[in-house]
N, CA, C and O atoms as CSV, one atom per row, in Angstrom:
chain,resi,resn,atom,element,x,y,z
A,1,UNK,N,N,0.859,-1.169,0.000
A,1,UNK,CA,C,0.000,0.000,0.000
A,1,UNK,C,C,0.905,1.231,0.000
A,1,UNK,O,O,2.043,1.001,0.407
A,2,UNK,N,N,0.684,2.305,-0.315
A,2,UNK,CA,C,1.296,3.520,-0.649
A,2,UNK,C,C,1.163,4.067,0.062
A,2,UNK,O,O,0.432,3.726,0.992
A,3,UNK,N,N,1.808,5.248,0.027
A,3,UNK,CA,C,1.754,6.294,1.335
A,3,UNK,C,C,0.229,6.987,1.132
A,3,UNK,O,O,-0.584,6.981,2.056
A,4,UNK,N,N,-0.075,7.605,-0.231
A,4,UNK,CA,C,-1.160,8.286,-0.448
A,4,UNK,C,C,-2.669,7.289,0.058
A,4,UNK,O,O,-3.782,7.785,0.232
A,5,UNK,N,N,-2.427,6.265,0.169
A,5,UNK,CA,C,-3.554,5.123,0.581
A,5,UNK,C,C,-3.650,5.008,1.853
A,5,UNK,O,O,-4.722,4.993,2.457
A,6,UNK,N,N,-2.118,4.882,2.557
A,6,UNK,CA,C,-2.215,5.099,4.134
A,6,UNK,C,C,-2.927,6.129,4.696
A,6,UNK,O,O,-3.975,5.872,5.289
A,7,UNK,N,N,-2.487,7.361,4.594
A,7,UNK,CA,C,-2.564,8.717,4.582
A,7,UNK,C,C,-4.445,8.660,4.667
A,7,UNK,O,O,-5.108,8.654,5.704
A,8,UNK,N,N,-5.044,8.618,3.038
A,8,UNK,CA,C,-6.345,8.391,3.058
A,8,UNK,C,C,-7.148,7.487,4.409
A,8,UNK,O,O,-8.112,7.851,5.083
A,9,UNK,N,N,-6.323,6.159,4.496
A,9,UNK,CA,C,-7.052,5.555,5.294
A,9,UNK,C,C,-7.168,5.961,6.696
A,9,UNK,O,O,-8.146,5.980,7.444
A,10,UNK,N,N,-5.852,6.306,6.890
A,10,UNK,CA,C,-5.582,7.195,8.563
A,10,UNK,C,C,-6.573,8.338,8.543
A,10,UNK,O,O,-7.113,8.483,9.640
A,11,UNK,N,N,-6.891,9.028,7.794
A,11,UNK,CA,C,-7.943,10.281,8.045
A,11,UNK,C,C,-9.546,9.908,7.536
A,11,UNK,O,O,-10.452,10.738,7.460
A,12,UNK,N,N,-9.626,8.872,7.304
A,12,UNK,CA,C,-10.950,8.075,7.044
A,12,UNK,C,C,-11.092,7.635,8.370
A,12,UNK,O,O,-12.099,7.860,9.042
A,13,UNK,N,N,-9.827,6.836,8.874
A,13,UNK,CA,C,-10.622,6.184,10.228
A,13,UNK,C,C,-10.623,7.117,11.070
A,13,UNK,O,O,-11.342,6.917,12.049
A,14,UNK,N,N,-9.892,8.374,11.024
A,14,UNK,CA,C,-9.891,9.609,12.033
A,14,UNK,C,C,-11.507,10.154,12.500
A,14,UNK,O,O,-12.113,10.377,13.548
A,15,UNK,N,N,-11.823,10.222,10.711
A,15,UNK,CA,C,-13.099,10.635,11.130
A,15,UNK,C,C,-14.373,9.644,11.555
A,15,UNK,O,O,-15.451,10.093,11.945
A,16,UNK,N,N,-14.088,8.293,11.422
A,16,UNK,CA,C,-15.113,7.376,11.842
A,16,UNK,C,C,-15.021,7.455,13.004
A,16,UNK,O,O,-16.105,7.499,13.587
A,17,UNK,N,N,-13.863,7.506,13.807
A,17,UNK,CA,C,-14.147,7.485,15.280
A,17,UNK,C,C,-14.849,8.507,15.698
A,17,UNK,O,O,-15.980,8.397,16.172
A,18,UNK,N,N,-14.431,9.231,15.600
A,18,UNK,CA,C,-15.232,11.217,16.241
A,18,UNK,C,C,-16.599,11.428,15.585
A,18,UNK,O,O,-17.432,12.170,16.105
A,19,UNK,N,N,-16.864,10.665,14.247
A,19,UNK,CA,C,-17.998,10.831,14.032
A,19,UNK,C,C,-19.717,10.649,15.040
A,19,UNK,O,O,-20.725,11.353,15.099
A,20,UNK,N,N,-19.376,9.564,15.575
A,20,UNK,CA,C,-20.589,9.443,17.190
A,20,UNK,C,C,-20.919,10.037,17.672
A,20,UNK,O,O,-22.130,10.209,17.811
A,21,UNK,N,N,-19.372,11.191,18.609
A,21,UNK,CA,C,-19.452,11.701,19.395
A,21,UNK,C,C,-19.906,12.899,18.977
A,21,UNK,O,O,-20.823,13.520,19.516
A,22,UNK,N,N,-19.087,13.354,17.720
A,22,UNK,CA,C,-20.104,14.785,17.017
A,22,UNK,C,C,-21.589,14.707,16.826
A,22,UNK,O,O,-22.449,15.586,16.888
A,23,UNK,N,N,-21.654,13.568,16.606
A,23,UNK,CA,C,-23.387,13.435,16.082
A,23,UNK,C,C,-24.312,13.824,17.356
A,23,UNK,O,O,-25.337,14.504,17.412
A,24,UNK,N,N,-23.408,12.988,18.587
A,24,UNK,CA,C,-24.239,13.281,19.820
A,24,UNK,C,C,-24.338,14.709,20.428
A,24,UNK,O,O,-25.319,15.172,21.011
A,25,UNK,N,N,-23.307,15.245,20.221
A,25,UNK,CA,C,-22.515,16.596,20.326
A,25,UNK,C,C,-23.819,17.794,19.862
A,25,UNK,O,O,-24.346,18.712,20.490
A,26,UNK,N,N,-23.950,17.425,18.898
A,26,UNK,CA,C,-24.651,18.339,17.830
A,26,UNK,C,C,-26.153,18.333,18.189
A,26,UNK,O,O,-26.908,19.302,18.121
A,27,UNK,N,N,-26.447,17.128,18.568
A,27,UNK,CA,C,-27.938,16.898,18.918
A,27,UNK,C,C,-28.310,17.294,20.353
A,27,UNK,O,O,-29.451,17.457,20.786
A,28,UNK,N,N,-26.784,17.460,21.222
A,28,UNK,CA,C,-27.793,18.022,22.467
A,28,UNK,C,C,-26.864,19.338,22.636
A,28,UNK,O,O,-26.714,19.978,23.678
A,29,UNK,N,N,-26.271,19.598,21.371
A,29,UNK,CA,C,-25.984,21.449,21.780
A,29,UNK,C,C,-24.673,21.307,22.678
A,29,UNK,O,O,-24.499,22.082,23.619
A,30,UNK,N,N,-23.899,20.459,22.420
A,30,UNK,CA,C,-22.803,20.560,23.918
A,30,UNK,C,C,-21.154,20.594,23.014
A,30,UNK,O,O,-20.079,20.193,23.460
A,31,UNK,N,N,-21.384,21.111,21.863
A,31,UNK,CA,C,-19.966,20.884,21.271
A,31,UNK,C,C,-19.752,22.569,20.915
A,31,UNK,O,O,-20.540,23.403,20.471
A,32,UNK,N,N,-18.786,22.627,21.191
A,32,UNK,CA,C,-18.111,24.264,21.539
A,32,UNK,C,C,-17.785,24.529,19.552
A,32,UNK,O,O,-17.541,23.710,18.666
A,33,UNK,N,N,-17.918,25.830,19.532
A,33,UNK,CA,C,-17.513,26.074,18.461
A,33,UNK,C,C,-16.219,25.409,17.472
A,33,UNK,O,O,-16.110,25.114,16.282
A,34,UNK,N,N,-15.325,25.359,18.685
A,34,UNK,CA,C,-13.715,25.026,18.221
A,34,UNK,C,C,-13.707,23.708,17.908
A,34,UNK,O,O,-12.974,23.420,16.962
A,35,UNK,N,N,-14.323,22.794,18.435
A,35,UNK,CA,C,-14.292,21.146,18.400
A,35,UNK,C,C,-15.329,21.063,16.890
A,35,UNK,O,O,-14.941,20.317,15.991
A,36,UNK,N,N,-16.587,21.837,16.708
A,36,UNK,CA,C,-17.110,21.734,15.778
A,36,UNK,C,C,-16.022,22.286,14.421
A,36,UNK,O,O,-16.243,21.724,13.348
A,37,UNK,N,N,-15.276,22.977,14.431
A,37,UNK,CA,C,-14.029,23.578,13.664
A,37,UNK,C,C,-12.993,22.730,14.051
A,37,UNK,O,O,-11.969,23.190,13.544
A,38,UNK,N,N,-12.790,21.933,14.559
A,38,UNK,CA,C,-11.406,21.165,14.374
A,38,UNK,C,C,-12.404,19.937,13.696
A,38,UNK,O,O,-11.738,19.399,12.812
A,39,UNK,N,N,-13.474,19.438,13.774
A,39,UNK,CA,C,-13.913,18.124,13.054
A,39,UNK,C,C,-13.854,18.459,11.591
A,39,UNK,O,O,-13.276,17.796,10.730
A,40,UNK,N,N,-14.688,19.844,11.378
A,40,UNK,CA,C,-14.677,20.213,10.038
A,40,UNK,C,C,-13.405,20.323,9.227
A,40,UNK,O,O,-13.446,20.464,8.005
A,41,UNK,N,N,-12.045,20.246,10.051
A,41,UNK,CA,C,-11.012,20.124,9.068
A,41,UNK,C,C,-10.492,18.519,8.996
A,41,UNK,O,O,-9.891,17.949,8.086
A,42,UNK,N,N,-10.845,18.126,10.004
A,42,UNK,CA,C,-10.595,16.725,9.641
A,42,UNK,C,C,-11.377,15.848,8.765
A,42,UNK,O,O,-10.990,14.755,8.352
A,43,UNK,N,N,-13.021,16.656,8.390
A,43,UNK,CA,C,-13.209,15.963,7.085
A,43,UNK,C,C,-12.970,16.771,6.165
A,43,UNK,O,O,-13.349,16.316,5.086
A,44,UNK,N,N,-12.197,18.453,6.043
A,44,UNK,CA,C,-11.549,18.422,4.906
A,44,UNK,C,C,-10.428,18.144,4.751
A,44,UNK,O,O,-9.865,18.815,3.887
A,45,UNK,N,N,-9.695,17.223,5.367
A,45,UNK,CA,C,-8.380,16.777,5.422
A,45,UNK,C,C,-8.491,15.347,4.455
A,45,UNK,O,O,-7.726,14.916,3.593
A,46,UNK,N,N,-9.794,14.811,4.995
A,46,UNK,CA,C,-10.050,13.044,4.500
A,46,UNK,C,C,-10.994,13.895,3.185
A,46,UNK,O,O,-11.441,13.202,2.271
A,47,UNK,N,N,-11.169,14.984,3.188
A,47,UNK,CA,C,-11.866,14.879,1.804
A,47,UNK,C,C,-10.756,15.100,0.386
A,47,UNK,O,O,-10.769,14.485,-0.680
A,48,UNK,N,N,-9.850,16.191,0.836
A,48,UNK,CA,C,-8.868,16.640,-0.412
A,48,UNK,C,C,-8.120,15.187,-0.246
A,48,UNK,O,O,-7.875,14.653,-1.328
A,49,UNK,N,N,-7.745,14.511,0.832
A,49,UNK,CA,C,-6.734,12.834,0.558
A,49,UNK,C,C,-8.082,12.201,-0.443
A,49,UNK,O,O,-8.036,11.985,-1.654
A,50,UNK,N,N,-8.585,12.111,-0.044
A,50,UNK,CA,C,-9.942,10.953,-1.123
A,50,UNK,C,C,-9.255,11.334,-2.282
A,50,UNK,O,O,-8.306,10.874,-2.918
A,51,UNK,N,N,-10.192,12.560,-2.408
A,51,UNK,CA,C,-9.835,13.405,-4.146
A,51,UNK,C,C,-8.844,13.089,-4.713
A,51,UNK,O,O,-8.935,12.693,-5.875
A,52,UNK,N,N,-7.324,13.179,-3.932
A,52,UNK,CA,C,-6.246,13.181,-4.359
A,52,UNK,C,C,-6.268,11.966,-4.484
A,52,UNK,O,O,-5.607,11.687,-5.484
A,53,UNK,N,N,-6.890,10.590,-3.754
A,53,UNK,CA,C,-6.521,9.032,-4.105
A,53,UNK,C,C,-6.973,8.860,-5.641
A,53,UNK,O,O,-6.406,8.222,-6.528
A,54,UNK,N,N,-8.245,9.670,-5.700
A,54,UNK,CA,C,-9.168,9.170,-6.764
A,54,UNK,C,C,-8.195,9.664,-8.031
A,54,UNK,O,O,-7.774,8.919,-8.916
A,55,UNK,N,N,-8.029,10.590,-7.951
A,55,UNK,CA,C,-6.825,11.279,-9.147
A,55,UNK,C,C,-5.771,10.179,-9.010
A,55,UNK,O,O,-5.760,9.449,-10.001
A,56,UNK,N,N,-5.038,9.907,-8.232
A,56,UNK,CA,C,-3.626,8.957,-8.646
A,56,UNK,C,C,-4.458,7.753,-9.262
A,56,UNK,O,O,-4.035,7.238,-10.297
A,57,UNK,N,N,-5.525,7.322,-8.721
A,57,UNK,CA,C,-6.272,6.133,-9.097
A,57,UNK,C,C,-6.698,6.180,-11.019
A,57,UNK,O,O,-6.444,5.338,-11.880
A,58,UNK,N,N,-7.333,7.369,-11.121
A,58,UNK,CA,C,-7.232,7.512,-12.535
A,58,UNK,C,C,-6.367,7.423,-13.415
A,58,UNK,O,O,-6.403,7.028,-14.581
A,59,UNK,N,N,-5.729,7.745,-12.894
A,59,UNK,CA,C,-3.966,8.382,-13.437
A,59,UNK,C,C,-3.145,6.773,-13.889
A,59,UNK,O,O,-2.318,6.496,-14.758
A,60,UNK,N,N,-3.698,6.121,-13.051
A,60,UNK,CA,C,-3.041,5.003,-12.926
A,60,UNK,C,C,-1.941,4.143,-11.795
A,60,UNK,O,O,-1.563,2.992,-11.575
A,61,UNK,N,N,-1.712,5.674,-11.226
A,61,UNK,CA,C,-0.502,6.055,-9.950
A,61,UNK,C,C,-0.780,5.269,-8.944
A,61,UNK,O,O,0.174,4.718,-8.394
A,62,UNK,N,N,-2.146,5.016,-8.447
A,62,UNK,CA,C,-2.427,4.018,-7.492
A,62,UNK,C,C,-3.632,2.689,-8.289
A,62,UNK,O,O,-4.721,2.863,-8.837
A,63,UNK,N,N,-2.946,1.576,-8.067
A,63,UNK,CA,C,-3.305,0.683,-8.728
A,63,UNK,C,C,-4.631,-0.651,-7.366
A,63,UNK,O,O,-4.517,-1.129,-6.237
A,64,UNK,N,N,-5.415,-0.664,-8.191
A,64,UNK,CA,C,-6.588,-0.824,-7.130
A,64,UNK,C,C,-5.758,-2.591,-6.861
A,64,UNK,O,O,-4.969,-3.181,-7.600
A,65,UNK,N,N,-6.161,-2.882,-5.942
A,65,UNK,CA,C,-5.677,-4.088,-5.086
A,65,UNK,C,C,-6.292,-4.970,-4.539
A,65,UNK,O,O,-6.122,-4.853,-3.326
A,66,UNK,N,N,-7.036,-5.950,-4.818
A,66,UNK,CA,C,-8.034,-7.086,-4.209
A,66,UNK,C,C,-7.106,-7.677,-3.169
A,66,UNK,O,O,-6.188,-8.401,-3.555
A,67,UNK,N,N,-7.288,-7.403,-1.757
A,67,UNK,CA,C,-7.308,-7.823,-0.172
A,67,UNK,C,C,-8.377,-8.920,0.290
A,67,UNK,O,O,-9.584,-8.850,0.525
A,68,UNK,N,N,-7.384,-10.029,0.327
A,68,UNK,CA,C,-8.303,-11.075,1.148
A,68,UNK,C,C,-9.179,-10.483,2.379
A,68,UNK,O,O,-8.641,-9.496,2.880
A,69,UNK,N,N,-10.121,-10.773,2.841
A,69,UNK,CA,C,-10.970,-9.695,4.067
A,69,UNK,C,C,-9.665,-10.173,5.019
A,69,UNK,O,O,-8.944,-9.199,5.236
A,70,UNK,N,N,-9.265,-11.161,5.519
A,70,UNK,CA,C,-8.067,-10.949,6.807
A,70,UNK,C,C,-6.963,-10.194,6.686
A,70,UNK,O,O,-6.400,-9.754,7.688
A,71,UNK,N,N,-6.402,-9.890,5.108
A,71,UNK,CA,C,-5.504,-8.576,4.851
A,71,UNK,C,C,-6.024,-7.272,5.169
A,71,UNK,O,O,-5.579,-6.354,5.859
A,72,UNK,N,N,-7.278,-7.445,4.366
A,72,UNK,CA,C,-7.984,-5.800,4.857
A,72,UNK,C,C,-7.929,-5.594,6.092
A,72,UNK,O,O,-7.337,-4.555,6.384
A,73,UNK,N,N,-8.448,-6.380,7.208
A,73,UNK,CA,C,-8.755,-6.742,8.445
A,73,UNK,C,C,-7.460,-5.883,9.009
A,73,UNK,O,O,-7.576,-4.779,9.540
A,74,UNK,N,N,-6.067,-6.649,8.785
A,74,UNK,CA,C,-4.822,-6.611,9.238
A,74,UNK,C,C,-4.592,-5.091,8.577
A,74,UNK,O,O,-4.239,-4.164,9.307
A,75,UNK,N,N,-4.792,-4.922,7.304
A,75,UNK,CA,C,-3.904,-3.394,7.265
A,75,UNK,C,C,-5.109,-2.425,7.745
A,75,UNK,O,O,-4.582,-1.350,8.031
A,76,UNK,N,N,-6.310,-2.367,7.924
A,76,UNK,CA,C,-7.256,-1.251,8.714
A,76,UNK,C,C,-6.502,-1.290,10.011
A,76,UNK,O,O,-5.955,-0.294,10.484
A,77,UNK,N,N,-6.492,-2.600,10.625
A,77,UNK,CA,C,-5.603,-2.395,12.432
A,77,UNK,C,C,-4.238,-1.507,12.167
A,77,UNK,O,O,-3.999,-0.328,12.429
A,78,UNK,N,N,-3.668,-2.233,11.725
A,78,UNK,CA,C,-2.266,-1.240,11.133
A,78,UNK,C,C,-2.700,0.449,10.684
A,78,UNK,O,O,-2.047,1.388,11.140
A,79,UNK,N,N,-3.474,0.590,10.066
A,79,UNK,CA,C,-3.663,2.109,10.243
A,79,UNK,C,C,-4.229,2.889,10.891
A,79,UNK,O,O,-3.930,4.080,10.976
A,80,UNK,N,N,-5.380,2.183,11.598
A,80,UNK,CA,C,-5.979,3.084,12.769
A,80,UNK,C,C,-4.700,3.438,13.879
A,80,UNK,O,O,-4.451,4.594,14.225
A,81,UNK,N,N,-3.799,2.021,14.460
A,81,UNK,CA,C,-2.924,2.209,15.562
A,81,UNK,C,C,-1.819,3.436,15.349
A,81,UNK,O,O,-1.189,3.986,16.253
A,82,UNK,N,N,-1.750,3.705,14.021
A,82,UNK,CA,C,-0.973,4.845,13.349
A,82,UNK,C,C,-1.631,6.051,13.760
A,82,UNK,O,O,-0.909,6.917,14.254
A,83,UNK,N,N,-3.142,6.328,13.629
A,83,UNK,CA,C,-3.490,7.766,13.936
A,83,UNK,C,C,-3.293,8.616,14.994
A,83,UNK,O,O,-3.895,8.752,16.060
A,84,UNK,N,N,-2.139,9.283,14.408
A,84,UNK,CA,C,-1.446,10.454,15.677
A,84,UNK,C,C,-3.200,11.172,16.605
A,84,UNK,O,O,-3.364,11.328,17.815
A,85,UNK,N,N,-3.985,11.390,15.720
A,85,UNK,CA,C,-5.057,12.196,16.232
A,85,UNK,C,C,-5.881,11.535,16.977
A,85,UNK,O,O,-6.894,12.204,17.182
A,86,UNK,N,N,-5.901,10.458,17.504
A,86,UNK,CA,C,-6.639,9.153,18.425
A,86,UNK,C,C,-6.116,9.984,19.727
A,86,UNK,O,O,-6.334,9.557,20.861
């Protein structure tokens, strides 16, 4: 896997985790301006990495990869334990 794939996946799972807690956040009014502004850059962080995967992906630059589900399994663990932002 590539760096640009890591990268993507680390700020994909960034935002799956925090996603809950914003949702809950939002629904009873208890998330401070700044936390609502630091989430919003972390999905534009996982949004311009997407974009940018999807472009190398066209391009040819990143070449799509069929993962047995216990590889997938193994490199998702491997990149969540990576996210500095956990």
């Amino acid at each position: 896997m590539n760096l640009l794939t890591t990268d993507t996946l680390t700020a994909l799972a960034g935002v799956h985790r925090r996603l809950p807690g914003i949702i809950v956040g939002l629904v009873d009014g208890q998330l401070t301006a700044d936390e609502v502004r630091e989430f919003a850059d972390l999905l534009g962080e996982a949004t311009e990495l997407v974009c940018d995967h999807a472009e190398d992906q066209a391009r040819g630059i990143v070449q799509l990869q069929r993962e047995t589900e216990a590889d997938a399994d193994r490199i998702l663990a491997s990149v969540t334990a990576l996210d500095p932002r956990s």
